[in-house]
C-alpha positions as CSV (number, residue, x, y, z in Angstrom):
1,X,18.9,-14.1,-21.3
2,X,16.5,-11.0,-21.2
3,X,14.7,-12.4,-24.3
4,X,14.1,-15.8,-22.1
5,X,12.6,-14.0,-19.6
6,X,10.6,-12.2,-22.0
7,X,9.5,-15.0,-23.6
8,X,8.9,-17.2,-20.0
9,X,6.8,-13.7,-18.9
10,X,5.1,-12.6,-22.2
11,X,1.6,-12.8,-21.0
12,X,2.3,-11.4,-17.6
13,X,4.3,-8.3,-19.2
14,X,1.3,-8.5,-22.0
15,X,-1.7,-8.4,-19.3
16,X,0.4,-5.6,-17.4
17,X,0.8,-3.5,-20.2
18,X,-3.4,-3.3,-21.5
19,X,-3.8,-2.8,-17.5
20,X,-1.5,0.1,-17.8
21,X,-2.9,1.7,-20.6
22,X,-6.7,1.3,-19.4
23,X,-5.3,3.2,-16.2
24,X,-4.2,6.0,-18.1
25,X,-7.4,5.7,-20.6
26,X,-9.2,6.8,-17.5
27,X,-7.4,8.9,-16.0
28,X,-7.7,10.9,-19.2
29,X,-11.5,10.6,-19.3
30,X,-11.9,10.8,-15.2
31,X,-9.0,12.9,-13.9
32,X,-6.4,12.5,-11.2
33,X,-8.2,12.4,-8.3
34,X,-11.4,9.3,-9.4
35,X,-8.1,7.8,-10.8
36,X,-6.1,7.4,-7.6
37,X,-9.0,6.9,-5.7
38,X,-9.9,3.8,-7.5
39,X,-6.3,2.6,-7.4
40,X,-6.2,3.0,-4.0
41,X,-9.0,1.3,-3.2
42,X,-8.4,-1.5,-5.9
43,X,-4.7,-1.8,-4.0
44,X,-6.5,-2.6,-1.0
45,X,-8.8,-5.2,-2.4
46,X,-5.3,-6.9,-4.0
47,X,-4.0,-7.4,-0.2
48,X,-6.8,-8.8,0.3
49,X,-7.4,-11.3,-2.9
50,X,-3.5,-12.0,-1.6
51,X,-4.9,-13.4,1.5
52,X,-7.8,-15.5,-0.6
53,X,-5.1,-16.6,-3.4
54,X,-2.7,-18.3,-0.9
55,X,-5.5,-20.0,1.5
56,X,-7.4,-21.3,-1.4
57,X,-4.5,-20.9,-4.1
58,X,-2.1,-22.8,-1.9
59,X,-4.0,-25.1,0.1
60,X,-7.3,-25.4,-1.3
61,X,-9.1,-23.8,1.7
62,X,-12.7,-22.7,0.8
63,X,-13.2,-19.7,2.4
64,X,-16.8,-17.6,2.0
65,X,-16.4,-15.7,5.3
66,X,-14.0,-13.2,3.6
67,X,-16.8,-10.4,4.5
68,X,-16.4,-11.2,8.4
69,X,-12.7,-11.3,8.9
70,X,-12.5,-7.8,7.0
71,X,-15.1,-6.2,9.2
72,X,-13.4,-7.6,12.4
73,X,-10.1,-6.0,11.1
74,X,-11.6,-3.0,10.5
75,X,-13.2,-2.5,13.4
76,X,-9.9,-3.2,15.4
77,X,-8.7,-0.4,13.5
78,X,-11.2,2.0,14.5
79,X,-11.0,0.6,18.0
80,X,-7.6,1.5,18.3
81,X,-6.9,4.1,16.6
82,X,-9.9,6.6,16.1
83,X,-9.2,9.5,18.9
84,X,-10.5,8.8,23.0
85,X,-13.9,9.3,23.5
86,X,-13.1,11.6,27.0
87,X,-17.2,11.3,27.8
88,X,-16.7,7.6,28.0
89,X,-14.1,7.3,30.2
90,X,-15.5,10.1,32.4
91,X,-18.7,8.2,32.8
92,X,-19.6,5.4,35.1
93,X,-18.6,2.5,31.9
94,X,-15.4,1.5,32.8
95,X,-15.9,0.4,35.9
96,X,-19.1,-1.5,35.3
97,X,-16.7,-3.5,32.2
98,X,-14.3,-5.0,34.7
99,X,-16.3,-7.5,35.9
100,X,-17.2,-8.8,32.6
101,X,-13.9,-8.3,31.4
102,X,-12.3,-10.5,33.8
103,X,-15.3,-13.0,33.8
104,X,-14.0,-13.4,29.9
105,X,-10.3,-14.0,31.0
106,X,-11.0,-16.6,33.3
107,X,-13.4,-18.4,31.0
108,X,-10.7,-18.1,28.1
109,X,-8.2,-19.4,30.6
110,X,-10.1,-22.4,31.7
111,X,-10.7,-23.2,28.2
112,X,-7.2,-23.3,27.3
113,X,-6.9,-25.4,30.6
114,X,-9.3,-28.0,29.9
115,X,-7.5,-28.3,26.1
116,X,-4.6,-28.6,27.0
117,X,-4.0,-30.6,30.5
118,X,-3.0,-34.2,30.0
119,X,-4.8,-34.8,33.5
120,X,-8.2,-34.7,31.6
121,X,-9.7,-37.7,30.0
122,X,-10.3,-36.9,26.3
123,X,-14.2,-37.8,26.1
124,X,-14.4,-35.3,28.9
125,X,-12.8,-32.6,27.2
126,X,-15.3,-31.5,25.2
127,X,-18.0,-31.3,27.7
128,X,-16.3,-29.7,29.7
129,X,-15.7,-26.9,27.1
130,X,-19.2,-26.7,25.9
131,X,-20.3,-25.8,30.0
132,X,-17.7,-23.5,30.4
133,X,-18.3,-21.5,27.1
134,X,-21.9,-21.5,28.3
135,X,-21.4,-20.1,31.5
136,X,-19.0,-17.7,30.8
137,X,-21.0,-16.6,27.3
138,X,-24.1,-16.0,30.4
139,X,-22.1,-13.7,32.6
140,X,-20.0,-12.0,30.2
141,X,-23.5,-10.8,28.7
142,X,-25.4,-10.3,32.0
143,X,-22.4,-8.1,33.5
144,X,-22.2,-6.1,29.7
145,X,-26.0,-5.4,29.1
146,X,-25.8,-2.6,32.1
147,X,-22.7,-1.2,31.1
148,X,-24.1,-1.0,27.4
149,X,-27.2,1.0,28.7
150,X,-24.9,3.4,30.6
151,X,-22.2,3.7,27.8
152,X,-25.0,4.6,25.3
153,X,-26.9,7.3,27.4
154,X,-23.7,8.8,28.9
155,X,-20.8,8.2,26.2
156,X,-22.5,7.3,22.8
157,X,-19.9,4.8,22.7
158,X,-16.7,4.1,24.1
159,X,-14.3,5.8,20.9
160,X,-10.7,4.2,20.6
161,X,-7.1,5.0,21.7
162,X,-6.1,7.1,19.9
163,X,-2.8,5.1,19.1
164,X,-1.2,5.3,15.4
165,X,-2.5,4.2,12.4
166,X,0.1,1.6,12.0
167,X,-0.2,0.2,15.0
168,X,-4.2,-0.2,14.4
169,X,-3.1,-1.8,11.2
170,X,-1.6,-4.3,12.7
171,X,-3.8,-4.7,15.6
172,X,-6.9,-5.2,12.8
173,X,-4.2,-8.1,11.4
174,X,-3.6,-10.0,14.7
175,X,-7.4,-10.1,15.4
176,X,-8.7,-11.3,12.1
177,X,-6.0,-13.8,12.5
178,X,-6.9,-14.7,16.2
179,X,-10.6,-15.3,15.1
180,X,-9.1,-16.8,12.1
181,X,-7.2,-19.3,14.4
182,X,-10.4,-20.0,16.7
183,X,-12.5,-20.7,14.0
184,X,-10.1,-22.8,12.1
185,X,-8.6,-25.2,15.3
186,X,-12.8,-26.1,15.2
187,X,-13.1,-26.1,11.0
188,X,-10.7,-27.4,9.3
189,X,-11.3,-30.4,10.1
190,X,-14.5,-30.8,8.2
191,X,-14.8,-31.2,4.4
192,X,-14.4,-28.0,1.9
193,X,-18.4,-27.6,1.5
194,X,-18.8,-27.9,5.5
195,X,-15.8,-25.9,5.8
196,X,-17.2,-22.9,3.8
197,X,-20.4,-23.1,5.6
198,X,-18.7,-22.6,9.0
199,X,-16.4,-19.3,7.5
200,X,-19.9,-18.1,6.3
201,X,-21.7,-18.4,9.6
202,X,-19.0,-16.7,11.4
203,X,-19.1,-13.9,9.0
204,X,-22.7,-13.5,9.6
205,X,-21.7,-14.0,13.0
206,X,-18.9,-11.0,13.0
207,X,-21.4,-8.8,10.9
208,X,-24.1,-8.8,13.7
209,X,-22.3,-8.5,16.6
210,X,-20.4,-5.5,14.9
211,X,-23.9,-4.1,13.6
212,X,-25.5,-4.1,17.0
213,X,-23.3,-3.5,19.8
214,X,-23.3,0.2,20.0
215,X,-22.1,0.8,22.8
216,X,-18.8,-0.4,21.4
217,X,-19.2,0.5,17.7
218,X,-21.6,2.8,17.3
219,X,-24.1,0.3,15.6
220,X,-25.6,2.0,12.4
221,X,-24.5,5.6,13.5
222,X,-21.1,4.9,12.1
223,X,-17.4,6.3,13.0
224,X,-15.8,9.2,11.6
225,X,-13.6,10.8,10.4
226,X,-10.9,7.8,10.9
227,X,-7.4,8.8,11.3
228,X,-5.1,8.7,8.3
229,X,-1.2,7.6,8.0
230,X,-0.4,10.2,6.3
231,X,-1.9,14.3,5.5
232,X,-5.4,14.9,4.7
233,X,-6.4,16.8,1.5
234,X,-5.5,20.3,2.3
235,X,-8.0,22.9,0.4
236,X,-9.6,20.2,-1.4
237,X,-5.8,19.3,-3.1
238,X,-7.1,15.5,-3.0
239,X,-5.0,14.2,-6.0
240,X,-1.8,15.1,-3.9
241,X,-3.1,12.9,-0.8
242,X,-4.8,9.8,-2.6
243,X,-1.5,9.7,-4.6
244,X,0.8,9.8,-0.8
245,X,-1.8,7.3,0.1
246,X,-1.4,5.4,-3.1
247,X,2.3,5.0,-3.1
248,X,1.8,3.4,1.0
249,X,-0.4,1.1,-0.3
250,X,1.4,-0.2,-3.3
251,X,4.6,-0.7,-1.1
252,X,2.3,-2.7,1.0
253,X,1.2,-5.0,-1.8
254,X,5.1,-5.0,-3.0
255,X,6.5,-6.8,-0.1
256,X,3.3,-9.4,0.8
257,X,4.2,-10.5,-3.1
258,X,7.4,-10.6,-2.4
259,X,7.5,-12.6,0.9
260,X,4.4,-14.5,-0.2
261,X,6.5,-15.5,-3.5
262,X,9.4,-16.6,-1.4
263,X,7.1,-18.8,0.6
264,X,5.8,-20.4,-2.3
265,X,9.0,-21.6,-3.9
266,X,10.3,-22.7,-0.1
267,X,9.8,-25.9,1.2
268,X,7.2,-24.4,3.0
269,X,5.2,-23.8,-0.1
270,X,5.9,-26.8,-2.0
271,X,4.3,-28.6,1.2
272,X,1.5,-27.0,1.1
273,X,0.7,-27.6,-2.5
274,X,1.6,-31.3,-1.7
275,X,-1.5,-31.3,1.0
276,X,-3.8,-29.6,-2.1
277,X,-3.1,-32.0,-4.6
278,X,-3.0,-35.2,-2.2
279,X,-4.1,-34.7,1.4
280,X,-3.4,-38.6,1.7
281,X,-0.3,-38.9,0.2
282,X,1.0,-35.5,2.4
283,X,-0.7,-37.3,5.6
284,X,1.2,-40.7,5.3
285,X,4.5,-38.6,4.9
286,X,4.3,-37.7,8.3
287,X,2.8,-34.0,7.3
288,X,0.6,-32.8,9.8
289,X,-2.3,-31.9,7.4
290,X,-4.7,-29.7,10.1
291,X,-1.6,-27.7,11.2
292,X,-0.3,-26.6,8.3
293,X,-3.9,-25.7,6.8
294,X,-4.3,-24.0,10.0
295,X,-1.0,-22.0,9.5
296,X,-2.1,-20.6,6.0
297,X,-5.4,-20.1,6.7
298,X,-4.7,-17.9,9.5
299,X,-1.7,-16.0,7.7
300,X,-4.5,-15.2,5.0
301,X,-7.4,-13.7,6.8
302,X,-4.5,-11.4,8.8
303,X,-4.0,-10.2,5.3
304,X,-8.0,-9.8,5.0
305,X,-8.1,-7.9,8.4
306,X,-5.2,-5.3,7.2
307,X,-6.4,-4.9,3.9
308,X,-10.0,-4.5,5.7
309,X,-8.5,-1.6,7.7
310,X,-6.8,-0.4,5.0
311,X,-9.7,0.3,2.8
312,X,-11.9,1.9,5.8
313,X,-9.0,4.3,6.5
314,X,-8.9,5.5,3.5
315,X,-12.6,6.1,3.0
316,X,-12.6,7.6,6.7
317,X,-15.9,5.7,7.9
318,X,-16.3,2.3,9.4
319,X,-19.8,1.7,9.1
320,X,-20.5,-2.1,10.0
321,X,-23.9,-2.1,7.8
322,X,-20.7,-1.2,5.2
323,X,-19.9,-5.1,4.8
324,X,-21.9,-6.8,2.2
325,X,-21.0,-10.9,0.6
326,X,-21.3,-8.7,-2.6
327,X,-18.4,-6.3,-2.3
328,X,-16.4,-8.2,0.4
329,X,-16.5,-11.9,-0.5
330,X,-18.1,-12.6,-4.2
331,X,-16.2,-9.6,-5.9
332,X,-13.0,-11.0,-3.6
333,X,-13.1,-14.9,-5.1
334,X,-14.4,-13.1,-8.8
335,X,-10.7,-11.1,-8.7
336,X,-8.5,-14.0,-7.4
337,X,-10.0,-16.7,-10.2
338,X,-9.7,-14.3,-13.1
339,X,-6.5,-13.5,-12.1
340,X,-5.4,-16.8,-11.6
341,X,-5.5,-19.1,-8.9
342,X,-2.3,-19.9,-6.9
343,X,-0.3,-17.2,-9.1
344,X,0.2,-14.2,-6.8
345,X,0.8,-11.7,-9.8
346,X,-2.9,-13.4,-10.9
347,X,-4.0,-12.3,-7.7
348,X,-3.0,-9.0,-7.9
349,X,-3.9,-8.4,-11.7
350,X,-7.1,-9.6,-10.7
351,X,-8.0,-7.1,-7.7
352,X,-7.2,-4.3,-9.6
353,X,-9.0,-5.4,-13.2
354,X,-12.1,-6.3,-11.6
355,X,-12.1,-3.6,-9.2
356,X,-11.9,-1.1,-12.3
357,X,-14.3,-2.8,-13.8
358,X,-16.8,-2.9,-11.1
359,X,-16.4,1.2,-10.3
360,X,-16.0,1.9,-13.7
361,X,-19.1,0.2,-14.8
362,X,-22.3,2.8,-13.7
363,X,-20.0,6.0,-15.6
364,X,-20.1,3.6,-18.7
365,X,-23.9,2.7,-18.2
366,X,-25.3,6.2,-17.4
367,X,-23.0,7.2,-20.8
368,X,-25.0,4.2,-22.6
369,X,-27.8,5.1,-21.5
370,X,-27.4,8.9,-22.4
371,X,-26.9,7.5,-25.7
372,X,-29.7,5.3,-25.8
373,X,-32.5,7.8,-24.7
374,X,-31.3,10.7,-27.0
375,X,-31.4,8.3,-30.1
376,X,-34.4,6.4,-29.1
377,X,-36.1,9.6,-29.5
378,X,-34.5,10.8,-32.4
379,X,-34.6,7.8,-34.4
380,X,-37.6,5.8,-33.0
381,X,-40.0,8.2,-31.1
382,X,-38.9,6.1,-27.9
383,X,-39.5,7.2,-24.5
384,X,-37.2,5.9,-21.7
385,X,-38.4,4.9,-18.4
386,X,-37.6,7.8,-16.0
387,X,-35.9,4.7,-13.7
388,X,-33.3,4.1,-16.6
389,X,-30.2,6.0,-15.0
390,X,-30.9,4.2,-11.3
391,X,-30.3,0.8,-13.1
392,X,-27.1,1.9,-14.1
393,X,-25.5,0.9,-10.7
394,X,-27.5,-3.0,-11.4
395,X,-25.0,-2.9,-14.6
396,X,-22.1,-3.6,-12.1
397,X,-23.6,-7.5,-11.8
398,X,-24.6,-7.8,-15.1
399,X,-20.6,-7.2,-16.6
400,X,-18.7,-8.6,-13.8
401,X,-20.8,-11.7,-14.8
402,X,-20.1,-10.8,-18.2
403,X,-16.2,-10.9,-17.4
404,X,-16.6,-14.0,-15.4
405,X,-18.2,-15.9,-18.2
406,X,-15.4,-14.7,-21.2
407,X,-12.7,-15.4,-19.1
408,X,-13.0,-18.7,-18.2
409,X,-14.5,-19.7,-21.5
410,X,-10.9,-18.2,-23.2
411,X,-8.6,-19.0,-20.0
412,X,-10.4,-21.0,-17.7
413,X,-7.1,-21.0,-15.6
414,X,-7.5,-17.4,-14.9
415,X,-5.4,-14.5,-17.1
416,X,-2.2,-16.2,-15.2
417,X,-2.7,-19.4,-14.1
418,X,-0.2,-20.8,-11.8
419,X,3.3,-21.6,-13.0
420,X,5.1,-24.6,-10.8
421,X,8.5,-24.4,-11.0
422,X,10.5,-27.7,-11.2
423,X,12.2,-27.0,-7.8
């Protein structure tokens, strides 16, 4: 029996074990603290690929607005959980919010109204919607441009609540989710190319807004120092936090495998794949094809928003000039197709090679290039340029692409590609 399993789970125990022992190859060469900084950061990125894996993995949802769905989620985070800002509420800006506040409620409400009451002739619908998102848009804005100008001069900003980590956690989930579900009831509809377009223009859209409201997230001044879920280095012992830290995160990604791998094998799963492989044939089964793509496209980007929080709590900054389509959406789709699309173990395999190889690559370069210019000299009378140690950090590109290119030309499935199991 055991030699089955082995046998059914050979590359999986074989991947897992090189992973392992590159782990402890730097460890040795870095030390304790890089090393469990990187993991916890890589552990992070694998909640996130675990959001990717199952909305593209599952039901073939092409998502490029990975970056904005983090940033909202971690802004949440620092909204609700970074310590009362007492100037702020002392000041003349909550009062002057309420208005605009309520103004939002109403227009939310009427939205929902016009959506949903039978009373209302379809064609008129969307109208209907458009002039009301207008209007309200125009006086939410109008009654928050004063109150801006006062928070800023007064306040700085108007700081969080000072409520616990957790809960900001999964406050950072529900909102990437509730964006998520917005943008998705108007999206996913449309055809995968248009589709990725839209996720990337909200992104854009998250990324701005986030960038240049100060009043309500410090813009480019940035937030520190976030709260953390568990102690803080104490007299610089950092190897003894990041490793508490470490141990949270990994039981995180522990129980999103395992719940995400019961979903897969349940009914639930094997309809989704079903939609993937043949919307039509789903469709004229009486699936309801938008719904359930709706379901699992929301599900993932909560799992963006709280691995988005995740990560920022750990560095201690949120810093919306931070989120970059390099690090938070192109390194995010690089770790879930090496690892394997639709194979959750993939997924995770993936987030935390790639991740070491993108950290790890500048050490390895500014070592190369040590090399390089000492026996250029001695051997050739070469000079180096005296730029050659800033394009070390340019390296990162050049070997993820690297990676990219020898995987797929060996696997082109990813390291483990999905396994369907003859339910």
């Amino acid at each position: 029996m055991s030699g089955s399993i082995f046998q059914k789970y050979a590359r999986d125990f074989m991947l897992a074990g090189g992973l392992f022992v590159l782990i402890l190859l730097i460890l040795m060469l870095q030390g304790s603290a890089y090393t469990s900084r990187m993991l916890v950061e890589a552990a992070c990125y694998a909640i996130i690929a675990l959001g990717l894996t199952i909305q593209w993995g599952y039901a073939g949802l092409f998502n490029i607005g990975i970056m904005g769905f983090i940033a909202a989620g971690s802004f949440m985070f620092m909204f609700v959980s970074f310590p009362v800002n007492e100037r702020f509420w002392n000041s003349a800006g909550p009062g002057m919010l309420v208005e605009p506040i309520v103004t939002l409620l109403i227009g939310v409400a009427l939205i929902v109204a016009v959506r949903k009451l039978r009373m209302i002739p379809g064609w008129l619908r969307t109208p209907l919607t458009v002039i009301i998102f207008a209007t309200t848009y125009l006086l939410v804005t109008a009654g928050i441009d004063p109150a801006a100008k006062v928070i800023e001069s007064e306040a700085g900003f108007i700081g969080g609540f000072g409520l616990p980590v957790f809960v900001g956690w999964a406050a950072a989930g529900i909102i990437a989710g509730l964006i998520a579900w917005f943008a998705g009831r108007i999206c996913l509809g449309l055809r995968s190319d248009y589709l990725a377009i839209a996720t990337l223009g909200i992104a854009q859209i998250i990324k701005t807004f986030l960038k240049n409201a100060d009043w309500l997230t410090n813009g480019t001044l940035t937030v520190s120092p976030l709260p953390w879920p568990v102690p803080k280095p104490i007299d610089g012992n950092f190897t003894e936090a990041r490793s508490i830290y470490l141990a949270l995160t990994a039981a995180f990604v522990i129980i999103i495998y395992m719940l995400l791998e019961r979903a897969y094998h349940a009914p639930w799963g094997r309809m989704m794949r079903a939609i993937r492989d043949n919307e039509e044939a789903a469709s004229s089964m009486g699936k309801d094809v938008n719904k359930r793509r709706l379901e699992i496209f929301v599900l993932g980007c909560i799992l963006m928003g709280l691995g988005g929080a995740m990560l920022i709590t750990f560095t201690g900054l949120f810093d919306p000039s931070g989120f970059i389509d390099l690090n938070h959406t192109f390194l995010i789709w690089v770790m879930v197709i090496l690892g394997g699309t639709g194979n959750n173990r993939g997924a995770i395999l993936g987030a935390i090679l790639v991740y070491i190889i993108w950290v790890m690559s500048e050490p390895l370069a500014l070592s190369l290039f040590d090399l390089v210019r000492v026996y250029g000299l001695d051997w050739f009378g070469w000079q180096a340029p005296g730029d050659l140690d800033s394009r070390a950090l340019q390296m990162r590109v050049f070997v993820i692409g690297l990676t990219i290119t020898l995987v797929l030309r060996f696997a082109p499935e990813g390291m483990l590609p999905e396994r369907i199991r003859q339910d």
